[in-house]
matplotlib code that plots the C-alpha trace (Angstrom):
import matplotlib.pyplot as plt

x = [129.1, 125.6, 126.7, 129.5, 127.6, 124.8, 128.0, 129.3, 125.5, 125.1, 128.5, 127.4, 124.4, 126.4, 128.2, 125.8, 123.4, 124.9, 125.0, 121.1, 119.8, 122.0, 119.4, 117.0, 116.7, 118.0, 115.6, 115.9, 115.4, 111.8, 111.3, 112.2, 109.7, 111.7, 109.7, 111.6, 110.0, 109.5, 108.3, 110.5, 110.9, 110.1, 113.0, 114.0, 117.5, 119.8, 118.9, 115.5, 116.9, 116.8, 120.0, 121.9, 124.0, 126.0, 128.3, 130.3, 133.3, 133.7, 137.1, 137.1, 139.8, 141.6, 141.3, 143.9, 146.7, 147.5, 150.3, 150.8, 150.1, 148.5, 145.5, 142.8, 141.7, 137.9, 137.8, 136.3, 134.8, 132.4, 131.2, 128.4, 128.1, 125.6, 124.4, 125.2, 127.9, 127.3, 127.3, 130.4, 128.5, 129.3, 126.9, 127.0, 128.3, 129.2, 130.8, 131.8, 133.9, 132.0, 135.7, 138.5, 140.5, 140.1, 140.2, 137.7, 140.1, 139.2, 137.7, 139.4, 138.1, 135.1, 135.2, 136.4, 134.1, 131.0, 131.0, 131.8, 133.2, 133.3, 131.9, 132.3, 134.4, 134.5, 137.1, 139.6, 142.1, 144.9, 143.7, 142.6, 145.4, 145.0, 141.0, 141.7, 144.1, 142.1, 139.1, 140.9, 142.2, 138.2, 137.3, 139.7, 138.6, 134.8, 134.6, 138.5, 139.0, 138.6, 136.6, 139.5, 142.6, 144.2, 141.6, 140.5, 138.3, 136.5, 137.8, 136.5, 137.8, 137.1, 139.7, 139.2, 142.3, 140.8, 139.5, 141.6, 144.9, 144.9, 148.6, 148.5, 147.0, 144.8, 142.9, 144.0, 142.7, 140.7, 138.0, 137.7, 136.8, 134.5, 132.8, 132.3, 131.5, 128.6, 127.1, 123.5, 120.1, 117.6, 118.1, 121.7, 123.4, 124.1, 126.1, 129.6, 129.8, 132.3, 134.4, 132.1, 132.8, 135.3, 133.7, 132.5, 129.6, 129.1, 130.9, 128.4, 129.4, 129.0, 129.3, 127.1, 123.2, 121.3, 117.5, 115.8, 112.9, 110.4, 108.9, 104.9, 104.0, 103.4, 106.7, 107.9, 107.8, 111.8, 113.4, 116.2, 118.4, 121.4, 124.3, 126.8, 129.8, 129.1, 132.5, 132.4, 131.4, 130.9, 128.3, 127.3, 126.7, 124.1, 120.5, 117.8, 114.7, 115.4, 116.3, 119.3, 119.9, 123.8, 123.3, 120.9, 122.7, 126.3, 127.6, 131.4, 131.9, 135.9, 137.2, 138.0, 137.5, 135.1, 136.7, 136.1, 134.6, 131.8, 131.1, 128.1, 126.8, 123.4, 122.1, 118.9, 116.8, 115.9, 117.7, 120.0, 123.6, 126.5, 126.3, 123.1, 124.0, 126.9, 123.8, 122.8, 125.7, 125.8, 122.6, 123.4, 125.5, 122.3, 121.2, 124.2, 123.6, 120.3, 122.1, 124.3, 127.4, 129.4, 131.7, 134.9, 138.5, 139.4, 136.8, 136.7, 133.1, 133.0, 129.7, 129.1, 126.0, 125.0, 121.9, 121.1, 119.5, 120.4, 122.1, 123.5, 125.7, 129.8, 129.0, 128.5, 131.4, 129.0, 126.7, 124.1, 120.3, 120.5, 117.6, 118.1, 115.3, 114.4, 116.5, 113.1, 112.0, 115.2, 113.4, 112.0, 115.2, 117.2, 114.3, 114.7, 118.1, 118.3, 115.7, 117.4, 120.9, 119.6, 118.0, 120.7, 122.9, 120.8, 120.0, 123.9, 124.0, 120.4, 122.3, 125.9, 126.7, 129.3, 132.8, 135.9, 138.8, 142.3, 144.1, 140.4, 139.4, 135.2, 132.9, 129.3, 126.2, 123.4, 121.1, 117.5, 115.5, 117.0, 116.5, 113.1, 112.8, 114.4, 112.0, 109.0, 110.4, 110.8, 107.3, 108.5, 108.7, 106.5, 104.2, 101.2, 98.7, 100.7, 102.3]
y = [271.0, 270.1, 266.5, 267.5, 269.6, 266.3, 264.1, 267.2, 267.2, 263.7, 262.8, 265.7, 264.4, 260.7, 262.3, 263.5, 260.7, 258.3, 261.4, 262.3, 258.7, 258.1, 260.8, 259.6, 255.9, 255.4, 255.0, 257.4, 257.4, 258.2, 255.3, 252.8, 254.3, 256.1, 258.4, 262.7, 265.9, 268.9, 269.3, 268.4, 270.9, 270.1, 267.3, 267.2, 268.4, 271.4, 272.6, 273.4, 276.6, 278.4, 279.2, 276.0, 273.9, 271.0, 268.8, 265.9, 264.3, 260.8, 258.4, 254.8, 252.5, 249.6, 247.1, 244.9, 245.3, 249.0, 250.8, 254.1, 256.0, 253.8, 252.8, 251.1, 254.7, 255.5, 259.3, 262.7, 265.6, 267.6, 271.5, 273.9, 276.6, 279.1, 281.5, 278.9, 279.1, 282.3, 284.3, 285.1, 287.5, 286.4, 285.8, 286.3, 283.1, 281.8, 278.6, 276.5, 273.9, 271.4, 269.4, 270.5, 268.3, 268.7, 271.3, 274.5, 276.4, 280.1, 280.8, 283.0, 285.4, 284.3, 284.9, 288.3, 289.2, 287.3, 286.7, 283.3, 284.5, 281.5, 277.6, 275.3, 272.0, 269.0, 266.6, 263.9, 265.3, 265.6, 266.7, 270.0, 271.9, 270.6, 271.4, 274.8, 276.2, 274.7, 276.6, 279.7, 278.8, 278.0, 281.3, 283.2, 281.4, 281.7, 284.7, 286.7, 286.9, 285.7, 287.8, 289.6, 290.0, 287.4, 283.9, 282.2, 279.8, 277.6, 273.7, 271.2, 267.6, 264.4, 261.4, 258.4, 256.8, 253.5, 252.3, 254.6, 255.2, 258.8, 259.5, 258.6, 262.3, 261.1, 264.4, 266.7, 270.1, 268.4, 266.9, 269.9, 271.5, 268.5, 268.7, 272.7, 272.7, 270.1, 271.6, 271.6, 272.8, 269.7, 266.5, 265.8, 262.5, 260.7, 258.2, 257.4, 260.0, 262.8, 263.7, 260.8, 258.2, 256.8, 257.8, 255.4, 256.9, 254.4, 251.8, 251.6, 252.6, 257.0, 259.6, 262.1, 263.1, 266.2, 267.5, 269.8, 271.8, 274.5, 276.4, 277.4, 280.9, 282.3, 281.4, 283.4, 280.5, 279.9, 276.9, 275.4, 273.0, 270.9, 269.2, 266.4, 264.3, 261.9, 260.4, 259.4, 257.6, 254.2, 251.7, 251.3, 254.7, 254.9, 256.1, 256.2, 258.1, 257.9, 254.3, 252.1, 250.7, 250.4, 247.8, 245.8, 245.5, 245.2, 242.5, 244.4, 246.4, 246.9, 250.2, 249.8, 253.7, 256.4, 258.4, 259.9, 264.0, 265.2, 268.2, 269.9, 272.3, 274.7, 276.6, 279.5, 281.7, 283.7, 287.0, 286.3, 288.5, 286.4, 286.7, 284.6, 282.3, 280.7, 280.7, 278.2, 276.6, 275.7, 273.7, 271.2, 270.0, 268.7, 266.8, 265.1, 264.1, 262.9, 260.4, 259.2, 261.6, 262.6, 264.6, 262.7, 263.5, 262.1, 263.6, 267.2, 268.1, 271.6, 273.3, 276.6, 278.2, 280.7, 282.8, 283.5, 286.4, 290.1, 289.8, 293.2, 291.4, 292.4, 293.4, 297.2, 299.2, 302.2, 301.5, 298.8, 298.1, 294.7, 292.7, 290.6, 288.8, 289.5, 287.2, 286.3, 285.2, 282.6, 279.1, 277.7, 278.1, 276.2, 273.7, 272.8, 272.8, 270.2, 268.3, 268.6, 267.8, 265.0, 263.2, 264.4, 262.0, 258.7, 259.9, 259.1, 256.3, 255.1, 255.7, 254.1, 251.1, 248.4, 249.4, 247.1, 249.5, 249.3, 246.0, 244.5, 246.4, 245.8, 248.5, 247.1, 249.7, 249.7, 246.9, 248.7, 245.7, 245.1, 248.6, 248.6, 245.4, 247.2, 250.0, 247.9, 246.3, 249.6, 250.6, 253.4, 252.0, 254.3, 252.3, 253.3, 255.4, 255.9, 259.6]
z = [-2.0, -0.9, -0.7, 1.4, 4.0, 3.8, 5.5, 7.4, 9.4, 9.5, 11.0, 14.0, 14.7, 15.0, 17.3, 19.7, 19.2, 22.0, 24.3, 23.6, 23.4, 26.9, 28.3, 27.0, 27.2, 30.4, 33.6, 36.6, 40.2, 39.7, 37.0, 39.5, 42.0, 44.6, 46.2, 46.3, 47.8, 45.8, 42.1, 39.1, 36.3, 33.1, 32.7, 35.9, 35.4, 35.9, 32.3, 33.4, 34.0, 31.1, 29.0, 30.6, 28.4, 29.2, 27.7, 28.3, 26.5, 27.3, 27.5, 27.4, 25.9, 26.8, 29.6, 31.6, 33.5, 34.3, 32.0, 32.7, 29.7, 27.6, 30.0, 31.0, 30.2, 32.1, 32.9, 30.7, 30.8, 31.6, 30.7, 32.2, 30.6, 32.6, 29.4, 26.9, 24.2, 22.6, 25.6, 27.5, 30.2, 33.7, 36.2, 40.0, 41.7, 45.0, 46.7, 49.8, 51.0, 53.4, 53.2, 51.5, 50.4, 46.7, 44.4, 42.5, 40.7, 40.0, 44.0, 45.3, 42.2, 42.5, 46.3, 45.6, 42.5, 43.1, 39.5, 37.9, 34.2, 32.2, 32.4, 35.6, 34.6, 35.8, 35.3, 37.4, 39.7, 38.1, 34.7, 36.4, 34.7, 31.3, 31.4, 33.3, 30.0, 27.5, 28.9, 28.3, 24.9, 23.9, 25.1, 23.4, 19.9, 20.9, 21.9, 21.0, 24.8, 28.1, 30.5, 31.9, 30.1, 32.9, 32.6, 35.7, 34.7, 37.7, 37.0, 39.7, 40.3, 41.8, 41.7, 39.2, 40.0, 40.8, 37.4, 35.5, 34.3, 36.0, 35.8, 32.3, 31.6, 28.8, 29.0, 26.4, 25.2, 22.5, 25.3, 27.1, 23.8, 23.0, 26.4, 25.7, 21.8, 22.5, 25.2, 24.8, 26.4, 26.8, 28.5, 30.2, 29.8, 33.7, 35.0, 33.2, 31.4, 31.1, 34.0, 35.9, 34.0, 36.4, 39.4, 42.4, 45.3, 47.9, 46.8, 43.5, 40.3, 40.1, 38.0, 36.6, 37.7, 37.3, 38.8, 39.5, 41.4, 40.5, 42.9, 43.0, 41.9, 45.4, 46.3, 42.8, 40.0, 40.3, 39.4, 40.9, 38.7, 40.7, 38.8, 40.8, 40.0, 42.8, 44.2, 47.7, 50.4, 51.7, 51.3, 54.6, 54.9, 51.8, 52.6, 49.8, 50.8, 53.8, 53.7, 54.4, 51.2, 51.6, 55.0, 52.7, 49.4, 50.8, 47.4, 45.9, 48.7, 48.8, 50.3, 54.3, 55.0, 53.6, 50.6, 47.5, 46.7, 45.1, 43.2, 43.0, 41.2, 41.9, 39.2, 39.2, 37.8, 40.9, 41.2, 44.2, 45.2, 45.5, 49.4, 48.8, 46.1, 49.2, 51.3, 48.7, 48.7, 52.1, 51.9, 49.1, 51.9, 53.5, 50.1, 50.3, 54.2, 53.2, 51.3, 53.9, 53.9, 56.8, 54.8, 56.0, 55.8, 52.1, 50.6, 48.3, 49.0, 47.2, 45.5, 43.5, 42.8, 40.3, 39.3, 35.3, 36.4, 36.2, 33.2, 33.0, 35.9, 35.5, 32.4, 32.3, 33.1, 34.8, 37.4, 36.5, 38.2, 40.3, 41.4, 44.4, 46.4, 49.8, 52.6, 54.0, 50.3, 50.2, 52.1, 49.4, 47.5, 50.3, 50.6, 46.7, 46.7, 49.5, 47.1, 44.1, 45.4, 46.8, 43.9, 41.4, 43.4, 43.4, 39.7, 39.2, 40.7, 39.1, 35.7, 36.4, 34.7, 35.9, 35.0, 34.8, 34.9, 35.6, 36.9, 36.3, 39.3, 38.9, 40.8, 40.1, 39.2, 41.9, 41.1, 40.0, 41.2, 44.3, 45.1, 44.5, 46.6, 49.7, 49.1, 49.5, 52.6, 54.5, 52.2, 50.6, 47.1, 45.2, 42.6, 40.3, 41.7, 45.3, 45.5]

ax = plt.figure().add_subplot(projection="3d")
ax.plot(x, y, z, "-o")
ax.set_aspect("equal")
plt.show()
């Protein structure tokens, strides 16, 4: 038996070693010495709010010529769970559409409530359905029911249909129950990974990135954490601190109008009402202009935000204390969101790796040191001793 359990731990921690060493190892934004506003939490990354946990589960097979149903397959999963596994309390939650045309199931609850009651996922556009009722079967094992007796779990989507074999439907219940059962606290894996792993942002290989801001104590000590799958946009359009990366590194460039969504996700630990948590919302919009986004008429750009605070929220069937900070308390919040939203983007594409997908379609990573070199053109390349 001992021997048993010995393999039993060891082939877990196999499994989440590429995911932890993938956070680990890989260099960020920062590394390469772009220069961000604000100040980082502790690893600069939506689980810097405490209680976070996410999770990815990760599909890559086959390469060639596209058969529908067998592959190239280059698409996943990914799970935030906002109190972490063992809690199934909901927290207050808002959301906004800057464009439409994509999909957040669960909204118009959410709209309604003000509570998100269950994980956000993210997956590719047409797995939403499969992820959406797997969520509901998890919750019902974890926990012997879903929040309500009806679920509406909140399942977001951007399209991977250009390296991968998306009407193949490769996503099964069994990833979204990877993605949710390793969900951890700690560093998040970026890039192409989970439901990024197909992605594309600006014509660069996209996917996953995460940061995160902490405010000083006078303006309350909160922390901020932002999480994107970053799927849009052309590479013309692309601005890195402020610079025009995208006219100087212009090599793979294919698409001949803007496309692509993004989804992002704002998490805190500051006590804000749902009515304030859209406020938040509405400003990762301007993260993602800093980066060059106008938000065009392909693209899903849809964001949800959620507070870990009052605890007690949706919970209690009799009336329950809520803390909410004042509305004049609320710019710093807006100002790190901006911040965070923005960096979690070029964190995604600092992670990326070049992907060969479907039909041998090839969507190239953003090259580190020709970033840096366009950085010291316009001098903005941050290097030792330079803030």
């Amino acid at each position: 038996m001992k021997s048993l359990c010995v393999i039993l731990f060891a082939t877990f921690v196999l499994m989440l070693l590429p995911q932890v060493m993938n956070a680990q190892t890989k260099p960020r934004a920062r590394d390469l010495g772009v220069p961000f506003d604000g100040t980082p939490g502790t690893l600069n990354a939506i689980t810097d709010v405490k209680g976070i946990e996410v999770g990815h589960s990760t599909i890559i097979r086959g390469d060639g010529k596209l058969q529908v149903g067998v592959g190239p397959v280059r698409t996943g999963v990914t799970a935030i769970l906002p109190r972490g596994k063992q809690s199934n309390v909901p927290v207050f939650a808002g959301w906004f559409s800057l464009n439409g045309n994509g999909e957040m199931t669960g909204t118009t609850w959410l709209e309604e409530s003000g509570l998100l009651e269950g994980p956000v996922m993210i997956t590719n556009t047409h797995s939403v359905g499969v992820v959406r009722d797997a969520v509901i079967k998890w919750q019902l094992k974890q926990y012997s029911q879903t929040a309500q007796m009806w679920g509406l779990p909140v399942v977001a989507e951007t399209w991977d249909g250009y390296l991968n074999d998306i009407n193949g439907f490769h996503v099964k219940d069994e990833h979204a129950f990877e993605a949710l059962n390793n969900a951890r606290s700690g560093a998040v894996a970026e890039g192409s990974v989970g439901g990024g792993t197909g992605m594309i942002c600006h014509e660069f290989k996209g996917g996953i990135g995460t940061a995160s801001r902490k405010l000083n104590a006078q303006q309350g000590g909160f922390t901020v954490g932002v999480l994107v799958q970053a799927n849009y946009g052309l590479r013309q359009q692309l601005r890195i601190a402020g610079v025009p990366v995208g006219e100087e590194i212009t090599d793979g460039t294919f698409r001949p109008r803007e496309t692509g969504s993004i989804i992002i996700v704002v998490a805190t630990d500051a006590p804000l009402l749902p009515h304030q948590l859209k406020r938040l919302t509405r400003r990762a919009a301007l993260g993602l202009a800093r980066n060059g986004s106008t938000a065009g008429n392909g693209s899903g750009d849809i964001f949800i935000a959620f507070s870990t605070a009052n605890e007690e929220a949706g919970k209690q069937a009799t009336i329950a204390p809520a803390m909410m900070l004042p509305n004049e308390q609320m710019n710093p919040l807006f100002t790190a969101t901006v911040q965070a939203t923005e960096e979690a983007i070029i964190n995604a594409l600092v992670a990326a790796e070049t992907m060969t997908g479907i039909d041998d379609h090839k969507v190239i990573a953003l090259p580190h040191d020709r970033l840096q070199q366009v950085l010291k053109k316009y001098n903005r390349l941050v290097t030792s001793g330079k803030k």
